[in-house]
N, C-alpha and C positions, 0 to 999 in steps of 0.2 A: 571494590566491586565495579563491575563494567555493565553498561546498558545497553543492548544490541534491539532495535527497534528498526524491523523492514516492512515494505508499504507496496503493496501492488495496485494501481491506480488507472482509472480512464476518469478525466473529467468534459462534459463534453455543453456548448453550449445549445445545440440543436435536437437533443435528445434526452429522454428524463431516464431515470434511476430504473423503473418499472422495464422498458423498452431497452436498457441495455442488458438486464437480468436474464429478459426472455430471448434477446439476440443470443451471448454469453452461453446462458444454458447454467449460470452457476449463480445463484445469489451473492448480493455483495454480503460481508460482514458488516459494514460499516459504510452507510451512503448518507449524501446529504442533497438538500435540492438549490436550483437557484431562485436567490429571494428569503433563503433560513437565514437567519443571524448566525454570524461566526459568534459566537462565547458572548463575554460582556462591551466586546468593540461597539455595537450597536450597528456596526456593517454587516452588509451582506453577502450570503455567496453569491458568483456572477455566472459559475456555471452547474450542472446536475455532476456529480461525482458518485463513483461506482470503488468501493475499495477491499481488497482484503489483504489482513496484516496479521502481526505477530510482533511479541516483545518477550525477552525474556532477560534475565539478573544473574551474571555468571561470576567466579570468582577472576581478581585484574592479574590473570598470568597471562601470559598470551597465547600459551596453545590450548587454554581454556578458550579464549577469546576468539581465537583461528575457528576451534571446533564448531563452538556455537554459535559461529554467525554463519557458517557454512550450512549448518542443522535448520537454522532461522531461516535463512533465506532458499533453501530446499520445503521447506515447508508451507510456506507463504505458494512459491513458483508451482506442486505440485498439486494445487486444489484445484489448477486446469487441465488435467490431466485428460483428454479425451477432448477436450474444448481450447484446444491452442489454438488453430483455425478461427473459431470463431472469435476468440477475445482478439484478434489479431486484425478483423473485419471489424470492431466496436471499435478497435482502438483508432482506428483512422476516421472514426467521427469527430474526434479532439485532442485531445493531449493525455501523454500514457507513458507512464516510466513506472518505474523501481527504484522506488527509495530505499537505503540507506543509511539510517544515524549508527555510530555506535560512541558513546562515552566511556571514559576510561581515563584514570590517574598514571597509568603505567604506561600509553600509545602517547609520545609528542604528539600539539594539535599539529595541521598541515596550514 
């Protein structure tokens, strides 16, 4: 089986989670603040993060793999639909990518 997990992200240290929502125009799925505990590290976040994502469990062939990471990461990208603009003006508050993982027995690592 292969694990294809994509991540659309703004983490921002001068702005909180609430205020990049209402800039945005789209709720995060998944935010954290600065100052939360990461897990059981006992550290903490350094900046407000803003995120929506997607994961799904595909069979290890590859045009299985091809399809649904294409599907994944269409899906994740099209919840701004009407709001690129603005996520594009939030994103130059901090740091802003598109993650990427995908797992798999049948892809050599790089």
């Amino acid at each position: 089986m292969a694990d294809i997990s994509v991540a659309l992200f703004i983490e921002s240290e001068s702005h909180d989670v609430d205020q990049m929502n209402a800039a945005i125009g789209v709720h995060s799925e998944k935010s954290w603040r600065k100052g939360d505990l990461r897990g059981r590290t006992g550290k903490v976040y350094s900046t407000d993060s803003w995120l929506q994502a997607s994961k799904c469990v595909v069979a290890d062939e590859i045009d299985e793999i091809d399809r649904a990471a294409r599907k994944t990461v269409l899906s994740v990208v099209s919840r701004l639909q009407g709001h690129e603009d603005r996520f594009r003006e939030v994103a130059a508050w901090g740091k802003a990518g598109l993650r990427v993982s995908l797992c798999s027995r049948l892809l050599p690592p790089l």
